[in-house]
RODO-2510 file (C-alpha; in nm, 4 decimals, decimal comma):
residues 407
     n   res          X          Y          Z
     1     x     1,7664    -0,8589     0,4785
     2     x     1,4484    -0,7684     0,6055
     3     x     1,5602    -0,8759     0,9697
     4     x     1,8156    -0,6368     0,9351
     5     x     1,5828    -0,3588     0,8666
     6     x     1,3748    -0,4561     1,1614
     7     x     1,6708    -0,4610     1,3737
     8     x     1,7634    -0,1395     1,2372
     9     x     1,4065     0,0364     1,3201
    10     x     1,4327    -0,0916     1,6562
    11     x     1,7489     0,1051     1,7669
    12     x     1,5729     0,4009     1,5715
    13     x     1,2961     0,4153     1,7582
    14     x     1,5293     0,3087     2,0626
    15     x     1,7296     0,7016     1,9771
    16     x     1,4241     0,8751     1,9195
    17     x     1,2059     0,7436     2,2453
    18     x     1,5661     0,8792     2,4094
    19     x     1,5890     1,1985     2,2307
    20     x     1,2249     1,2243     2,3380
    21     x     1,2288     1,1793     2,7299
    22     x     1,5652     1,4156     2,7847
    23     x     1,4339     1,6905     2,6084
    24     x     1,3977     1,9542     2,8948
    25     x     1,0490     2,0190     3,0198
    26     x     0,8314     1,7925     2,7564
    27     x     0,6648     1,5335     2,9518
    28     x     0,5185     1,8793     3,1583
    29     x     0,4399     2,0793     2,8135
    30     x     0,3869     1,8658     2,5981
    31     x     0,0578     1,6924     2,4125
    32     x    -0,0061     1,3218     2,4195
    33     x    -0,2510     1,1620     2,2196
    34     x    -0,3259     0,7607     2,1788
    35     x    -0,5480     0,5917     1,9260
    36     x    -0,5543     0,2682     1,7866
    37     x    -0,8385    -0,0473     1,7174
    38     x    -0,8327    -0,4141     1,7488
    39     x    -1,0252    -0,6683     1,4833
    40     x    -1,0579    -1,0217     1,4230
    41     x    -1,0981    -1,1128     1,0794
    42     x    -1,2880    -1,4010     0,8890
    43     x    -1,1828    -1,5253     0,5217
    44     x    -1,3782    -1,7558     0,3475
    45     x    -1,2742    -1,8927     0,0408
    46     x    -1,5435    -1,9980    -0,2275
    47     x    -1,3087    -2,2277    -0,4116
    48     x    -1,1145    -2,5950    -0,2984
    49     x    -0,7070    -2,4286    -0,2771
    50     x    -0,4663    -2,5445    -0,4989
    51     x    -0,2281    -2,7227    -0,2139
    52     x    -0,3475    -2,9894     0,0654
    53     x    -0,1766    -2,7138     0,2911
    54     x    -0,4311    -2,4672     0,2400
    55     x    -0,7659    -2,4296     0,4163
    56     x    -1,1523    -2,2701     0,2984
    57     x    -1,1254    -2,0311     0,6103
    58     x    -0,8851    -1,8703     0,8079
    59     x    -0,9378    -1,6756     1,1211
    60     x    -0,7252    -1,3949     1,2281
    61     x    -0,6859    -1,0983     1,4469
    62     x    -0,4897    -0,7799     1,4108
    63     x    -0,4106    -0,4560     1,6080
    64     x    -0,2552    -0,1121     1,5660
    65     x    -0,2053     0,1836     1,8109
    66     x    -0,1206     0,4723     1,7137
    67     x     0,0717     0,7308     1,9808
    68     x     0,1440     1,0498     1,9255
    69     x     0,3426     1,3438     2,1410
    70     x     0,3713     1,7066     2,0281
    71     x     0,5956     1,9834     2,2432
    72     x     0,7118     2,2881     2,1861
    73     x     0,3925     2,4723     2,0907
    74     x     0,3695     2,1761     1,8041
    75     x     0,6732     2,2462     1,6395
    76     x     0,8086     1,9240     1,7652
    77     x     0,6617     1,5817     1,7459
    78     x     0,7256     1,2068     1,7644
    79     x     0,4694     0,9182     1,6593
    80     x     0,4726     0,5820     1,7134
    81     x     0,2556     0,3279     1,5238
    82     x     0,3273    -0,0570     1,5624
    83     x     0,0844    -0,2804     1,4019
    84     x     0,0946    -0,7069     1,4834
    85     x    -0,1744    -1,0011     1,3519
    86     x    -0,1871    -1,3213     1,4409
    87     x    -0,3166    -1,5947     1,1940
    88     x    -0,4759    -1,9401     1,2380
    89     x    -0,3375    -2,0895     0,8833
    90     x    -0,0496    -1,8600     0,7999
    91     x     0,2744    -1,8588     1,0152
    92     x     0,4141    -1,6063     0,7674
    93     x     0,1016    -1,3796     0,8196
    94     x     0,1403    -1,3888     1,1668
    95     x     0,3911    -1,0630     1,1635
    96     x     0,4131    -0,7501     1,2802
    97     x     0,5395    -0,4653     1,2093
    98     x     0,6760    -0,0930     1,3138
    99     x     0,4153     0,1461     1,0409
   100     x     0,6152     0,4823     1,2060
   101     x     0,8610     0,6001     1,4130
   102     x     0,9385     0,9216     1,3333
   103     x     1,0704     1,2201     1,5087
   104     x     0,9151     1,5731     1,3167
   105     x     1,0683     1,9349     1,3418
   106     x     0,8547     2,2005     1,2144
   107     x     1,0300     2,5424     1,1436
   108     x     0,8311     2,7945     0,9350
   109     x     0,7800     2,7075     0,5584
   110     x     1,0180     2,3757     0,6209
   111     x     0,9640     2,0598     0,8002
   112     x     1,1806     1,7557     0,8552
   113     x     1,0888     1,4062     0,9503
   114     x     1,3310     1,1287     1,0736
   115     x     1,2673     0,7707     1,1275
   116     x     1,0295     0,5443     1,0047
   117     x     0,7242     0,6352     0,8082
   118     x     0,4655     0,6134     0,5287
   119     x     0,3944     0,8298     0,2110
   120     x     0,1588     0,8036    -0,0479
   121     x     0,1334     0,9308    -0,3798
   122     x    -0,1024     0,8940    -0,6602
   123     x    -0,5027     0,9652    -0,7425
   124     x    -0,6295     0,6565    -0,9444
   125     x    -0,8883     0,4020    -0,8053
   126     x    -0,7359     0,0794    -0,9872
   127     x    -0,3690     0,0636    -0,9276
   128     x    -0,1217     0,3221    -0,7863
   129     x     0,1910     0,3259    -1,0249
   130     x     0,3562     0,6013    -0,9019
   131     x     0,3263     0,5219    -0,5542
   132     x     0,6921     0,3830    -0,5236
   133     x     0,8249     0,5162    -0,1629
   134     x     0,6891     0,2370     0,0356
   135     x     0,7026    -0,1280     0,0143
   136     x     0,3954    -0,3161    -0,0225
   137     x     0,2649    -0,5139     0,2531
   138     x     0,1134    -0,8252     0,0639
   139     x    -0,0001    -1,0108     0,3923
   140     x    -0,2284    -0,7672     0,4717
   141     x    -0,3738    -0,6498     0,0724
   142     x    -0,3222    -0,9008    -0,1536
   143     x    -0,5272    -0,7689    -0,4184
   144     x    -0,5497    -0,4340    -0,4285
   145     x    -0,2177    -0,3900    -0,2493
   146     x    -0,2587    -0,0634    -0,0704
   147     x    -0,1300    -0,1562     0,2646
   148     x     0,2700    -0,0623     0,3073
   149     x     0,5081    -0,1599     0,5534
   150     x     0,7134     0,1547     0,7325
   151     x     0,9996     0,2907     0,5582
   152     x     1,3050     0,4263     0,7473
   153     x     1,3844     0,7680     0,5667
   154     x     1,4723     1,1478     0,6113
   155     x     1,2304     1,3573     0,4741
   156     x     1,2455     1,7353     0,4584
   157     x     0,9464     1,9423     0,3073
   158     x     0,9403     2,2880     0,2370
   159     x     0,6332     2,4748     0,1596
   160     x     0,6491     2,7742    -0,0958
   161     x     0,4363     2,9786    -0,2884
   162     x     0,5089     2,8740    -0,6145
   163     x     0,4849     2,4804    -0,4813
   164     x     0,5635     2,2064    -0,2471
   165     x     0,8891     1,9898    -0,2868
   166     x     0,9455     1,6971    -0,0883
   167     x     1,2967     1,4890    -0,0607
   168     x     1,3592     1,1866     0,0972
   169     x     1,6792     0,9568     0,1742
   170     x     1,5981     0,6041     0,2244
   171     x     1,8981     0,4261     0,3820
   172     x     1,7213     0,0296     0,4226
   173     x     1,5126    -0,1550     0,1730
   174     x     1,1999    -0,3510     0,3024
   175     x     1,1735    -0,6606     0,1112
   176     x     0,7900    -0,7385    -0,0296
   177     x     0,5873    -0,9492     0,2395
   178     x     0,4650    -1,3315     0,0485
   179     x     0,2393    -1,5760     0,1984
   180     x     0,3666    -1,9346     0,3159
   181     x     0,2837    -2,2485     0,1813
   182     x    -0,0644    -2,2442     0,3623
   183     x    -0,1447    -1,8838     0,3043
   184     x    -0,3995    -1,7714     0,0771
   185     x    -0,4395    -1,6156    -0,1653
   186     x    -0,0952    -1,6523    -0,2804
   187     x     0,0678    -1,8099    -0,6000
   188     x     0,0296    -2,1635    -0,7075
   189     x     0,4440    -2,2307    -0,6697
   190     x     0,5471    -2,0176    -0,3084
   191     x     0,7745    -1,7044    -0,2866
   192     x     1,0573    -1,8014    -0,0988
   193     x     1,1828    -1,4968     0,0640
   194     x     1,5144    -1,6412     0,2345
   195     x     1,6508    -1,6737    -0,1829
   196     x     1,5969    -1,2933    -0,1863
   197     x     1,8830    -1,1488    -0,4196
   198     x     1,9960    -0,7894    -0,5451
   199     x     2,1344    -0,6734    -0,8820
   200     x     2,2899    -0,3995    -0,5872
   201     x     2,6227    -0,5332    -0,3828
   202     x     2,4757    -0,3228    -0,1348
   203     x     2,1759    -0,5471    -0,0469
   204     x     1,9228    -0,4065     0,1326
   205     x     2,1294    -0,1171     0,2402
   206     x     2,1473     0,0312    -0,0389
   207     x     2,1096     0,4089    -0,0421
   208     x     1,7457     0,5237    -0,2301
   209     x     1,6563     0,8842    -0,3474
   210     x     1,3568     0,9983    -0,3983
   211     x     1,1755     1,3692    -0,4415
   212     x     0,8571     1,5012    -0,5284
   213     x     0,7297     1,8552    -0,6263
   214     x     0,3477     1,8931    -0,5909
   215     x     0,1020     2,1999    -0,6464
   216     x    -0,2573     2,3078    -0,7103
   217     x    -0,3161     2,5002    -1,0090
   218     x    -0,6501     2,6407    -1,0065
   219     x    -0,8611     2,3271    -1,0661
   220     x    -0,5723     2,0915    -1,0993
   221     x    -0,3656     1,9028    -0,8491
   222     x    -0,0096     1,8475    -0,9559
   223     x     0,2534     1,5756    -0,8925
   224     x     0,5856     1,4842    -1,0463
   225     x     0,8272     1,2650    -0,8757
   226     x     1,1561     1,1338    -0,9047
   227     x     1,2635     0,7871    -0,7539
   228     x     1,6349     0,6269    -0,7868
   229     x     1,6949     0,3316    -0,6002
   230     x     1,5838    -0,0695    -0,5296
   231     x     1,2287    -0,1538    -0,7259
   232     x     0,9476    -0,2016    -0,4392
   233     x     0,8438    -0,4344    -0,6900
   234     x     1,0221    -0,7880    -0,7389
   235     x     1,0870    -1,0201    -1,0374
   236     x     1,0116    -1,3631    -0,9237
   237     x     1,2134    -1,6017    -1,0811
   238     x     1,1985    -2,0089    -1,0072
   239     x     1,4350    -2,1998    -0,7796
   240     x     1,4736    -2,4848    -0,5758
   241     x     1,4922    -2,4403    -0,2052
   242     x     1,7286    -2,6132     0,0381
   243     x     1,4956    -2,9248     0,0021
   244     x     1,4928    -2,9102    -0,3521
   245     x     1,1253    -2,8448    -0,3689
   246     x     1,0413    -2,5859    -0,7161
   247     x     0,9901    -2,2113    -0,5777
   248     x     1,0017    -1,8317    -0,6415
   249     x     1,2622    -1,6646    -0,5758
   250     x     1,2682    -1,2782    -0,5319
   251     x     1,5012    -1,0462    -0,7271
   252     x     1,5232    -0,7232    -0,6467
   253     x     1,6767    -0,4474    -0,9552
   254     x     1,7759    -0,1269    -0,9432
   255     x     1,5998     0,1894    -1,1376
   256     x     1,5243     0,5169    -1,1808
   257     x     1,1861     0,6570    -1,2367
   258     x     1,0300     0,9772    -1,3500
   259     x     0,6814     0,9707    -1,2058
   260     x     0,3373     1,2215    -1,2956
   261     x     0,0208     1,2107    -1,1357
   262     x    -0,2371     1,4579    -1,1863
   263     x    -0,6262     1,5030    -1,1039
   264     x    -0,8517     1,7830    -1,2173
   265     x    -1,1870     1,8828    -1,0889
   266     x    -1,4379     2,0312    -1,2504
   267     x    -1,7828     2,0362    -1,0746
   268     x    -1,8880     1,6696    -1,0119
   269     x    -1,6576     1,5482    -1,2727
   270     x    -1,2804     1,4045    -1,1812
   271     x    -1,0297     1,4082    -1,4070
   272     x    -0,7463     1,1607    -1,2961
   273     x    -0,3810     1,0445    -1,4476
   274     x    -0,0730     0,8313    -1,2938
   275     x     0,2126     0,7526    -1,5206
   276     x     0,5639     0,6914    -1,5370
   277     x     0,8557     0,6180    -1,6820
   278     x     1,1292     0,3544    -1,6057
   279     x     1,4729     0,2637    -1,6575
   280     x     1,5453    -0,0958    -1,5236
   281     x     1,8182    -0,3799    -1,6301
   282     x     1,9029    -0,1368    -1,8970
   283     x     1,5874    -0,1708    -2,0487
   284     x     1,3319     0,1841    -2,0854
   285     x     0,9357     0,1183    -2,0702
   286     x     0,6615     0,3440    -1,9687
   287     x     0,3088     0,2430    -1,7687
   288     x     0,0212     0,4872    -1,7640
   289     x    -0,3312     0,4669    -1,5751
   290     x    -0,6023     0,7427    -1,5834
   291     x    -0,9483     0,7821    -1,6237
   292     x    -1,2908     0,9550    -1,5071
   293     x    -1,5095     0,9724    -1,2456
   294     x    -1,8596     1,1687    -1,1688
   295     x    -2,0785     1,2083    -0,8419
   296     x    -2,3970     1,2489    -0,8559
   297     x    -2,5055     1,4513    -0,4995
   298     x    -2,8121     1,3446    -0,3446
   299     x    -2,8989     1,0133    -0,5687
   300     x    -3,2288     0,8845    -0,6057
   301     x    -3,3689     1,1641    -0,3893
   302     x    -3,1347     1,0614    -0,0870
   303     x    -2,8786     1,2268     0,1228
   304     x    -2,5973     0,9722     0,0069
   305     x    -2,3913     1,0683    -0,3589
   306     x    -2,3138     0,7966    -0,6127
   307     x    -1,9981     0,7723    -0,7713
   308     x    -1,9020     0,6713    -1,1055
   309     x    -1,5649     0,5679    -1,2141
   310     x    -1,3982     0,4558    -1,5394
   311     x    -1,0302     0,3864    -1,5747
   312     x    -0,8239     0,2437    -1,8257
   313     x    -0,4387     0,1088    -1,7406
   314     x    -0,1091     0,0577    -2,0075
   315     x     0,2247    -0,0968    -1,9764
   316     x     0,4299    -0,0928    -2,2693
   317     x     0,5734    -0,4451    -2,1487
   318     x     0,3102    -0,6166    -2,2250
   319     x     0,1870    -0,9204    -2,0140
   320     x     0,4108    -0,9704    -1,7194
   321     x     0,3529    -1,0989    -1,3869
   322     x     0,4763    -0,7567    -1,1859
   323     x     0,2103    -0,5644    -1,3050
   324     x    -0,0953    -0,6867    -1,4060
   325     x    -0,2863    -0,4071    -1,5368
   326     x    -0,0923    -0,4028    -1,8897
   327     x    -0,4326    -0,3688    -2,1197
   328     x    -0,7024    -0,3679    -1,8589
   329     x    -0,9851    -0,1519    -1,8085
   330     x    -1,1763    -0,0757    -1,4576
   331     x    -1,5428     0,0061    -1,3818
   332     x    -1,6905     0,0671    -1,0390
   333     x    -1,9923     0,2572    -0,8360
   334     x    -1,8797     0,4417    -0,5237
   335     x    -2,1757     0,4804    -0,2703
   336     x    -2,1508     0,7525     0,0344
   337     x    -2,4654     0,7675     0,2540
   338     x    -2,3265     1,0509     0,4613
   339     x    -2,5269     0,8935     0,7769
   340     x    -2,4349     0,8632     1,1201
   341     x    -2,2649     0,5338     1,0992
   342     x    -2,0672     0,7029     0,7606
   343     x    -2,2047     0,3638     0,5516
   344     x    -1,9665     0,3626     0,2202
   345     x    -1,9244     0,0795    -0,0631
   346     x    -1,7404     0,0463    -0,3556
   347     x    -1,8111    -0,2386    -0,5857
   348     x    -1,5821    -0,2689    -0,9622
   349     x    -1,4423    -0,4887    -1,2422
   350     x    -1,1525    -0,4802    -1,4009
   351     x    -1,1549    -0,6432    -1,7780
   352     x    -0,7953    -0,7392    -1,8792
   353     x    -0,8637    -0,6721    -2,3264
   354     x    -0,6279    -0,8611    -2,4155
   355     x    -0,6898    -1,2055    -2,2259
   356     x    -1,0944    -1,1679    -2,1176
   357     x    -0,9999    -1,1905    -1,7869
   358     x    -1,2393    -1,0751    -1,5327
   359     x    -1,1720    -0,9456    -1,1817
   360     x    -1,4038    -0,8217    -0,9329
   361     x    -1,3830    -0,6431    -0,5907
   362     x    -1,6458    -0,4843    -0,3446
   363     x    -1,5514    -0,3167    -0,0301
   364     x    -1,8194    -0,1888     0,1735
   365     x    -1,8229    -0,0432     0,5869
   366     x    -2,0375     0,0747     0,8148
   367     x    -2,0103     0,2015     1,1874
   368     x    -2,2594    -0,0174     1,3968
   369     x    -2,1610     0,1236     1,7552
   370     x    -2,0125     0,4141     1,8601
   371     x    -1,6291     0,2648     1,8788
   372     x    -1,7525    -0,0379     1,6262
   373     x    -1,7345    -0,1084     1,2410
   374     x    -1,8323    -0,3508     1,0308
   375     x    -1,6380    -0,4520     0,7005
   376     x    -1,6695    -0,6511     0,4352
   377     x    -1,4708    -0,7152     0,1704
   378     x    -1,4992    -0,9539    -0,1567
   379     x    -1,2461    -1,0544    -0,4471
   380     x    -1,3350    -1,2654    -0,7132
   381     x    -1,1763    -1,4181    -1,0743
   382     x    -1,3542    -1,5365    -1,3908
   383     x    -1,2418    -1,6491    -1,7380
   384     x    -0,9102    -1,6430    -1,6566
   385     x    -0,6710    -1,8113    -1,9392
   386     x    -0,3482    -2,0057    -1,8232
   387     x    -0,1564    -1,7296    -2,0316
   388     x    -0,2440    -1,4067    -1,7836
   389     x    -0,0971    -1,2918    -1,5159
   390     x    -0,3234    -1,3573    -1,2599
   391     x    -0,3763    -1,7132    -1,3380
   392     x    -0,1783    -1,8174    -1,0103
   393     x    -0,4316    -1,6763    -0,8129
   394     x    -0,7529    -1,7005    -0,9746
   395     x    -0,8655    -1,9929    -0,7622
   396     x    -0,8472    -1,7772    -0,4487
   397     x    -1,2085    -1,6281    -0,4757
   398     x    -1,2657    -1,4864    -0,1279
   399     x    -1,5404    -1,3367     0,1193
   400     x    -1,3645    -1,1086     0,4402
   401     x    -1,5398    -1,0065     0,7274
   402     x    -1,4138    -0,7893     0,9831
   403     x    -1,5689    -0,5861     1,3227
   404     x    -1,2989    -0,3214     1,4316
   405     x    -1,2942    -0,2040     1,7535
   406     x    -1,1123     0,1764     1,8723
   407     x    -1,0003     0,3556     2,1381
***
């Protein structure tokens, strides 16, 4: 399963490195270029954990690199971007991973990409529906989940007046990353991902399709996309484990999904939309997020701008545990001091109306050395009823520092 993929990206980027170094003349004309940072992380947890496994604090470390080559006047290039942490609690979160891998052609109006790699799509501050390509990385964002693991794909782009269309072939699934028995935050019964299953025969090599067309139309950028394969997303369902202890046990379906995203901007006003819809276990539903947001330049007589957002999120299954946002609402204040040390916070609450449930988050960074930054992050639950879908995780109130250092 996902050891196969791994294995898989290895002799992919094992072809490519080759494909790389006998190409005639490129270590002499071509561009290198190497990035990356290092950070050690602190959690601290305001509430006792649900399991004697599980700690108040946990300290970790992390590290990506990022490499990049470019020959051929640029019309060629391969990246390579492996990320790895190591955690003091969490065996599971100690993992690492391959982000891309990917060998790029460019060739007029067309491009094509091969290996592994990330994409993003969607515009909304509170959850990304659409965003379906990659799978999530839950070790590293448990809450927002924003972080994704690389995908192996083909990707071919092709730039044209009337619009950009994008089309990918996904040949390995990446199964969701959980947390172990003394991870946190994580659910109150543990994912086991060794009882992964598939409604596919195919596994995790199953073949996905996916394709996007995007454009800007005056003040409005477009995106509709198209996505036929293994849900990113699991159904957890309980089981026992060879010991006969009570877990969760992944299950992965197929669907197909028709995908918009939109955002329109009109002076200091955003307009902003995700939606999609879904056909899954032979069952059709729709989800839908959008909502507003307005800057006002130069607050209180400063150089910074202050952001407002409002946002509103629908899923016509109701409650269910894959996707929280069913009847929620989201409020936040964006804050961008355009200094030196590019200071930035966000700070927001999201108000589930049909269970009172309240969730907040604040994310705020700031550059206190040349190659140094300071974050700080903060998640938090209240008045959370037994009956929502967050319930599992409620008790997992946390504080996250972190000091990056690049190169």
């Amino acid at each position: 399963m996902a050891g196969a993929s791994s294995i898989a990206g290895r002799r992919a980027l094992f072809l490519f490195i080759s494909s790389v170094l006998t190409v005639p003349g490129a270590v002499r004309a071509g561009d290198f270029e190497l990035r990356g940072s290092i950070e050690p992380e602190l959690r601290v947890f305001s509430e006792s954990p649900s399991s004697r496994d599980q700690r108040d604090t946990t300290l970790s470390i992390s590290g990506e690199a990022t490499a990049k080559y470019l020959w051929d006047n640029d019309d060629q290039s391969f990246v390579f971007t492996p990320f790895a942490r190591l955690d003091q609690r969490d065996s599971r979160r100690s993992h690492w991973d391959i982000r891309e891998a990917r060998y790029a052609l460019y060739a007029g109006k067309w491009e094509f990409r091969l290996g592994i790699d990330k994409v993003f799509w969607g515009v909304t501050e509170a959850v990304h529906l659409v965003d379906v390509v990659n799978q999530t990385d839950l070790l590293e964002d448990p809450i927002k989940q924003e972080v994704k693991l690389g995908q192996p794909m083909l990707r071919i782009r092709t730039v044209q007046d009337f619009g950009t269309f994008d089309a990918f072939l996904l040949p390995y699934f990446r199964e969701r990353t959980f947390p172990g028995r003394s991870g946190r935050p994580a659910t109150d019964i543990p994912v086991d991902t060794h009882l992964a299953t598939y409604e596919s025969s195919a596994g995790d090599r199953h073949t996905d399709f996916a394709g996007r067309y995007s454009n800007t139309l005056g003040a409005i950028d477009l995106g509709l996309g198209y996505f036929q394969g293994t849900a990113r997303d699991p159904i957890l369902q309980p089981a026992l484990n060879g010991g006969g202890n009570l877990v969760l046990a992944p299950f992965y379906p197929q669907m197909k999904q028709a995908s918009l995203d939109l955002q329109a901007t009109v002076g200091a006003w955003l307009y902003k939309l995700e939606g999609f819809g879904r056909r899954e276990l032979g069952d059709n539903y729709a989800a839908a997020t959008g909502g507003i947001e307005y800057t006002f330049y130069g607050a209180f007589g400063s150089e910074g701008d202050l952001g407002t957002v409002v946002e509103y999120s629908y899923d016509s299954r109701g409650m269910n545990q894959r996707n929280p946002y069913q009847n929620d609402a989201f409020f936040a204040l964006r804050w961008g001091a355009n200094d030196t040390a590019s200071t930035s916070m966000l700070g927001g609450i999201a108000v589930d109306t049909e269970t009172g449930a309240l969730g907040f988050r604040f994310r705020g960074e700031r550059r206190i050395a040349e190659d140094y930054r300071l974050s700080i992050e903060a998640y938090a639950f209240s008045h959370v009823p037994p009956r929502d879908p967050v319930y599992s995780v409620a008790d997992d109130d946390y504080v996250q520092i972190g000091i990056a250092r690049f190169f």
